[in-house]
C-alpha positions as CSV (number, residue, x, y, z in Angstrom):
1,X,0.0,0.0,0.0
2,X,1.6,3.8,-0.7
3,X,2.5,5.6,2.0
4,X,0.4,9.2,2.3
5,X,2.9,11.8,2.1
6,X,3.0,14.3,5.4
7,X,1.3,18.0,4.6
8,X,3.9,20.8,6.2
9,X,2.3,24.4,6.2
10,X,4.9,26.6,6.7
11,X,4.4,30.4,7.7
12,X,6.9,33.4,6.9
13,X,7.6,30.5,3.8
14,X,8.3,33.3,1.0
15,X,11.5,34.1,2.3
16,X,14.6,33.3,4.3
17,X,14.3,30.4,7.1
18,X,11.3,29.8,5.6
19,X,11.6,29.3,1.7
20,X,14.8,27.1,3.0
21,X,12.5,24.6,4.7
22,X,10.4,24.5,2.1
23,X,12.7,23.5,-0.4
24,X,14.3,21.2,2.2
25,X,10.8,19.4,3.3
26,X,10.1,19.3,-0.4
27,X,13.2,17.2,-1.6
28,X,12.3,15.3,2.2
29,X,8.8,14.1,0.2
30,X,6.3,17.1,2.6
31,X,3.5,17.9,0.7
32,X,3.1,21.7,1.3
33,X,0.8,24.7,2.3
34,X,3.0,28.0,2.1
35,X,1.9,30.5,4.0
36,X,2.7,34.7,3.8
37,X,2.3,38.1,2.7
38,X,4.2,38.3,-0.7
39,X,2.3,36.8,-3.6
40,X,5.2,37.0,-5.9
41,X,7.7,35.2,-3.7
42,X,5.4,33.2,-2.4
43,X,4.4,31.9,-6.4
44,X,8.3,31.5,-6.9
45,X,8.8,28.8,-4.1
46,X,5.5,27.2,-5.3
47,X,6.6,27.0,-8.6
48,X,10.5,25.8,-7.8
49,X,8.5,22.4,-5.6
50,X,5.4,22.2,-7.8
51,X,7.3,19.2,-10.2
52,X,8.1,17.7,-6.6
53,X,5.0,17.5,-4.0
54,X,1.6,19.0,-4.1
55,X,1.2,22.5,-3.0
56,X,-0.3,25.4,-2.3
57,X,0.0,29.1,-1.2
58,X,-1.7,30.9,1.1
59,X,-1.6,34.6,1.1
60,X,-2.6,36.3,5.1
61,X,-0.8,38.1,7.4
62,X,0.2,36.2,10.6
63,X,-0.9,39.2,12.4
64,X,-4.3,39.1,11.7
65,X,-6.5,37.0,13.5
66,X,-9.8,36.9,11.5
67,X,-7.2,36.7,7.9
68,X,-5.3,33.7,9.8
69,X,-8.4,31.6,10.7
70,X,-10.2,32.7,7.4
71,X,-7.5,31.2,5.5
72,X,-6.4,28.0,7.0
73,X,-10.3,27.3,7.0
74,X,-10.5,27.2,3.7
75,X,-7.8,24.9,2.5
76,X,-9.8,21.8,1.2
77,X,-8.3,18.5,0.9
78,X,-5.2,16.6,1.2
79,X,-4.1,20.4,2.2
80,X,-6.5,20.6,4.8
81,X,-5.0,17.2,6.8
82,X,-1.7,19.2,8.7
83,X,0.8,17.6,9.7
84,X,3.0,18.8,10.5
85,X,3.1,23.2,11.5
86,X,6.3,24.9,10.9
87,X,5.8,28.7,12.8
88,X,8.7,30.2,11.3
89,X,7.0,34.0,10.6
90,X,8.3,36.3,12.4
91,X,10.6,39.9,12.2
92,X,12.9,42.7,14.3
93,X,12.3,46.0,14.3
94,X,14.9,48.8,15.4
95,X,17.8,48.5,17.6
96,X,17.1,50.8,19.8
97,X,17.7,51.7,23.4
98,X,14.5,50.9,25.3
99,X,13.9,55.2,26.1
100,X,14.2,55.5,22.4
101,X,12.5,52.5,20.9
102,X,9.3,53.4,18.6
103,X,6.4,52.1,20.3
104,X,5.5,50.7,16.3
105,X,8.6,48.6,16.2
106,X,7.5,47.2,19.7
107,X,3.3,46.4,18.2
108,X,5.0,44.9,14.5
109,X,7.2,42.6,17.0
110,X,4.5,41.8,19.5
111,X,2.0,41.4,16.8
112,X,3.7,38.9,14.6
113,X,6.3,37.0,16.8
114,X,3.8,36.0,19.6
115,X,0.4,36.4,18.3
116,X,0.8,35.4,15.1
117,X,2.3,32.0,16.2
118,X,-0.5,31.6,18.5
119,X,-3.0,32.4,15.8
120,X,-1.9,30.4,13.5
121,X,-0.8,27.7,15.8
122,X,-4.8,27.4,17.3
123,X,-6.3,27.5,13.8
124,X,-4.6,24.2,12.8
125,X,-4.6,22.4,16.0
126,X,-8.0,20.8,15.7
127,X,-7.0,19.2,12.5
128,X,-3.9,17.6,14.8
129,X,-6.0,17.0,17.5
130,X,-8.8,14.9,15.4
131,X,-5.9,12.6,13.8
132,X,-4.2,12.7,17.2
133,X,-0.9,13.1,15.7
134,X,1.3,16.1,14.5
135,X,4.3,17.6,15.0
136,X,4.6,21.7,15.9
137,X,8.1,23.5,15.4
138,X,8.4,26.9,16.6
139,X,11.5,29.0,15.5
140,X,12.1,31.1,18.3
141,X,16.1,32.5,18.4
142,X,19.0,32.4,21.1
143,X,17.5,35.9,21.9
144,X,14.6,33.7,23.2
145,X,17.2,32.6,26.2
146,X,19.3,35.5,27.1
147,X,19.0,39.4,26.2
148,X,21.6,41.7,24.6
149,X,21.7,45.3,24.4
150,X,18.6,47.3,22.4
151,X,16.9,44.1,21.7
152,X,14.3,44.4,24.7
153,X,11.1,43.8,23.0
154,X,12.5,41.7,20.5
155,X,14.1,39.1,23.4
156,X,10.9,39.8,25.5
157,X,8.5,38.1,22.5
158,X,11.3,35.3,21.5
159,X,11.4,34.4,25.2
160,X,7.0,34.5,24.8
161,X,8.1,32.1,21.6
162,X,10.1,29.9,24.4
163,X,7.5,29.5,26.9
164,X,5.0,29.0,24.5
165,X,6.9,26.3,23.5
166,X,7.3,25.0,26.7
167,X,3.8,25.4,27.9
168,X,1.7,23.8,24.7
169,X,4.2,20.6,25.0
170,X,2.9,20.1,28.4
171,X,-0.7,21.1,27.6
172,X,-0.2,18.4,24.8
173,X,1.1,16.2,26.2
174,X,-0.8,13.0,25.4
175,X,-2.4,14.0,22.4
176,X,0.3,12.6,20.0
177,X,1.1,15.9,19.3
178,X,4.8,16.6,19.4
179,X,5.9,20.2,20.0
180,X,9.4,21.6,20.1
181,X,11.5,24.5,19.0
182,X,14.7,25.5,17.4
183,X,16.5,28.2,18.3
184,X,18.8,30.2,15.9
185,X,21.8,32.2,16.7
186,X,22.8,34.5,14.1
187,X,21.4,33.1,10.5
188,X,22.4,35.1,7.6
189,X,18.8,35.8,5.5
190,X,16.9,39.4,5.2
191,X,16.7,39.7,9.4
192,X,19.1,43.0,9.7
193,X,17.9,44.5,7.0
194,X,14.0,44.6,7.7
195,X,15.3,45.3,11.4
196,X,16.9,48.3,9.9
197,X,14.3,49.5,7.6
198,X,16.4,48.6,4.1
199,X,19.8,50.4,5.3
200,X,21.6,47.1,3.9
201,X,25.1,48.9,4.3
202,X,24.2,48.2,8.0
203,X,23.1,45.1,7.7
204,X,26.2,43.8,6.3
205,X,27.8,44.9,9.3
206,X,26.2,42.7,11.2
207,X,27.3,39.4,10.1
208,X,31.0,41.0,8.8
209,X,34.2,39.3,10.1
210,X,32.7,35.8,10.3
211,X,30.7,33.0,9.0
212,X,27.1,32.7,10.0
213,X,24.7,30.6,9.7
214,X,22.9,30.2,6.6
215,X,19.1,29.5,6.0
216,X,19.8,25.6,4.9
217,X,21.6,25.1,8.0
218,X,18.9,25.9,10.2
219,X,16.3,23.8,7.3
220,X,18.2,21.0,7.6
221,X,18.0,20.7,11.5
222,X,14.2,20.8,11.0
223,X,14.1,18.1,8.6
224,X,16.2,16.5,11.4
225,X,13.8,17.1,13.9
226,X,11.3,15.4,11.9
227,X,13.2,12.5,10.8
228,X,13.0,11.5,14.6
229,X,10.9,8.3,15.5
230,X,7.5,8.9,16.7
231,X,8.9,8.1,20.7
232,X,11.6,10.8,19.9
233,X,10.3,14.6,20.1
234,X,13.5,17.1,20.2
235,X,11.9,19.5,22.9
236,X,13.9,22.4,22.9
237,X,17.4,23.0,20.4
238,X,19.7,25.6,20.3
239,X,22.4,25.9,16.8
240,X,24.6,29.0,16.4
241,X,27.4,29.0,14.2
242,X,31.0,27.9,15.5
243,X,32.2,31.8,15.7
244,X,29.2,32.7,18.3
245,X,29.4,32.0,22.2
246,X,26.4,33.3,23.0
């Protein structure tokens, strides 16, 4: 009898962390439902798995709550039957001592980091729930585990990403759902150059005098993740390249 291939939906997926796992899941056999806000992006990872798995692309913004819940309800089947939820959306905006910080750049970080991954996250849990199985990744960031100076708000909602995390794995615990999270050092993608509204000569600053890591690196460690037995849930992981500490 053939085997029913996995459906992955995958938020943030036009871009980055995200377009990486997608590819990544894609050569791995995931059927996939890519989720975010760039049609044209979006279409262009679509198109470069289409010959490979099923897919399709849904356009919403992680933000919105009645956009999130419209849009995964209205996936019909196979893409309808989740899997497996990869909550990869998620930005930085400003580096900025706290006094100065823009109270925008705190809402856009807020907004999309910890309520969009709880959105999303409760719109496709009953499908989970009702196959009792399914596997939840969250990509939170080292940030999520310590602070540094002028991140504030952005640590505060990737340490929210970290006890989310930790909290819904207990809450689930029993359900056949696994949960877990990986978490990033510094990845070398579009991060510092949204968090510095397009200045990309500072942004290159960022990762200058040493080898990041790269989108793939952190795709691959998912597909790891879920290459894991159905006993074997990796709970928590940290990856940073070999020139970070901390």
């Amino acid at each position: 009898m053939k085997t029913k291939k996995q459906m992955a939906l995958i938020t943030g997926a036009s871009s980055g962390i995200g377009k990486a796992t997608a590819l990544h899941l894609a050569k791995m056999g995931y059927n996939l439902v890519l989720c975010g806000r760039n049609s044209e992006r979006l279409e262009e990872v679509a198109s470069a798995v289409s010959g490979q798995v099923q897919v399709k692309t849904l356009l919403f913004n992680v933000a919105n709550k009645n956009e999130v819940f419209s849009a995964i309800e209205s996936l019909g089947a196979p893409f309808n039957e989740i899997d497996v939820l990869i909550n990869n959306a998620g930005n930085a905006h400003g580096l900025d001592l706290f006094q100065d910080a823009l109270l925008e750049d705190w809402d856009a970080m807020l907004d999309i980091n910890v309520k969009g991954l709880l959105y999303v996250s409760k719109a496709v849990l009953p499908v989970m729930l009702a196959q009792k199985k399914g596997h939840i990744i969250h990509i939170g960031s080292t940030a999520g585990k310590e602070v540094y100076a002028k991140g504030n708000v952005y640590c505060a909602s990737k340490h929210a990403v970290n006890a989310i995390n930790e909290s819904m794995r207990i809450d689930l615990n029993g359900t056949g759902i696994k949960v877990g999270a990986i978490h990033p050092g510094m990845v070398e993608t579009s991060f510092s150059e949204v968090r510095f509204k397009g200045d990309q000569n500072r942004a290159a600053q960022v990762y200058k005098g040493f080898s990041p890591l790269q989108a793939q690196d952190v795709a691959e460690t998912i597909g790891f993740m879920l290459s894991c037995p159905p006993h074997v849930n990796i709970a928590d992981l940290v990856i940073m390249p070999t020139a970070q500490a901390n």
